[in-house]
N, C-alpha and C positions, 0 to 999 in steps of 0.2 A: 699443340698436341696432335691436331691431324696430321698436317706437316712431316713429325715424326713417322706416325703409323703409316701414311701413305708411302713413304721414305723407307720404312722396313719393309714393304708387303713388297715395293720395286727388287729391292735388294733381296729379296728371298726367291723372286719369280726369277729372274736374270741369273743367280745361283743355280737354281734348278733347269733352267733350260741350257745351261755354259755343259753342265756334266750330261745332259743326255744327249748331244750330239756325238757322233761318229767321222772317222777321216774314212768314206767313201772311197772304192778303188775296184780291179780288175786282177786275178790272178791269171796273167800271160798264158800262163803254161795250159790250164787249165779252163779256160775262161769263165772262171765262176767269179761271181762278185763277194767281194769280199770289206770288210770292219777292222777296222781298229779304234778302238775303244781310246777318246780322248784321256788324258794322262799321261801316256805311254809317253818314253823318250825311247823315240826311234834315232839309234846309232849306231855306225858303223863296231859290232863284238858287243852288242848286246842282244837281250832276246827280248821279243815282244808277243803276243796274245793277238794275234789274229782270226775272227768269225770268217768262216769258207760258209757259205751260202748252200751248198752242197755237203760237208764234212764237218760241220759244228766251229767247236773253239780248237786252234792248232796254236801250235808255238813254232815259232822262225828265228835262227841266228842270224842278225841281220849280217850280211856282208858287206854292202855297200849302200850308198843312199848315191841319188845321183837326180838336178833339176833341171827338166826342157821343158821351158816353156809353161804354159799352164798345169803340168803334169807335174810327181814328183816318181820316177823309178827306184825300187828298192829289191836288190838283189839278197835274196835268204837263202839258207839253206832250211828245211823241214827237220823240226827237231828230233823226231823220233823216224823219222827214214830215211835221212840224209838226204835227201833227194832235193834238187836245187831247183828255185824258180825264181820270179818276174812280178812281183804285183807292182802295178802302175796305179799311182793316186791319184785322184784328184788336188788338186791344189787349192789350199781354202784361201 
């Protein structure tokens, strides 16, 4: 019986800390730090929910994903200005 409970309390703690992390990163263009909220499937024509550190929650059409090295580049475009940038991510 402990076994068990100690068994659920891991598995609840390790759930809850898996969904509060973030993919840490730099918007190029701009240099504000920036979020992406784990979940997210970042891919080349789809959109994602990215936190700008400066500008709140934005949405980006990803255009490209692209990986150097410890970094991962992600070319978007700004959903609602069209305006194209550069967040660079870190690499988990």
């Amino acid at each position: 019986m402990i076994c068990r409970s100690l068994l659920l309390t891991v598995l609840t703690v390790s759930i809850t800390l898996t969904q509060a992390f973030a993919w840490d990163g730099t918007n190029t263009t701009t240099g504000t730090s920036v979020e992406i909220e784990r979940g997210q499937l970042v891919r080349s024509g789809r959109t994602i929910e990215v936190y700008d550190s400066d500008q709140g929650y934005k949405e980006y059409d990803v255009d490209s994903v692209r990986r150097y090295g410890r970094t991962v580049e992600i070319e978007a475009t700004d959903a609602s200005t069209g305006e194209s940038t550069t967040l660079e991510m870190e690499d988990e």
